[in-house]
Steps between C-alpha positions, in 0.01 A plus 500: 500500500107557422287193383480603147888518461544167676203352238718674203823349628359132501318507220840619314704209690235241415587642097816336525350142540342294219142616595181533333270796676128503588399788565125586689298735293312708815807479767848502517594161509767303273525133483891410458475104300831300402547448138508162397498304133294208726217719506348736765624545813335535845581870647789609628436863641258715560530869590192615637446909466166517596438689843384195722789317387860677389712220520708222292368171520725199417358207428721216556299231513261548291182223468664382836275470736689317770807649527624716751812650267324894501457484894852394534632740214251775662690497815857529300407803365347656814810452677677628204310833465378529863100495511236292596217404232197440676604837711453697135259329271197295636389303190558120523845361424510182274777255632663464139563870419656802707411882526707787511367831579636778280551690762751307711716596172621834634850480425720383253712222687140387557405500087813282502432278739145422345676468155733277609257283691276504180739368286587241751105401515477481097848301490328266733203486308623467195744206597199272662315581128242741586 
């Protein structure tokens, strides 16, 4: 699977969940936040098309400074879909979000995998009220 049909594929699957979009005017970047009546939510997801970047973000602990829940969930997911972040991106990694590079997507057991783990992240999230 190319980049651009792994972006498309996301951005449909994030569709199904109560989400309000931001959307960057100059790149190709959408900001995935969780609806809520209590007022605005901090981020959930970001997929990041621009060229330095192409990857989803998750940010699951968001304003979380302290916590080392993304470096532990970061090494789930690299185990799950076999690669090694600082291998493929060099930009600093906060310790309360994750990165996935679209292109470790190349298959479709792998687009379920990182759906399934996705849902399991906003579950989480959404049951510790953030």
């Amino acid at each position: 699977m190319n980049n651009l049909i792994v972006f498309s594929e996301l951005h449909q699957y994030f569709s199904n969940f109560d989400m309000r979009l931001t959307i960057a005017e100059k790149n190709l970047i959408i900001g995935y936040k969780p609806f809520s009546y209590a007022g605005m939510q901090p981020k959930f997801a970001t997929l990041h098309g621009s060229k330095n970047y192409q990857c989803l973000i998750l940010h699951v602990a968001p304003g979380d400074k302290e916590t080392d829940l993304g470096e532990q969930l970061q090494q789930q997911i690299q185990e799950q879909l076999a690669f090694d972040i600082a291998k493929l991106r060099k930009f600093k990694l906060k310790n309360n979000e994750l990165y996935i590079p679209l292109e470790v997507v190349d298959t479709k057991e792998k687009m379920n995998i990182l759906k399934e783990f996705i849902l399991q992240c906003f579950e989480a999230r959404k049951k510790n009220g953030g």
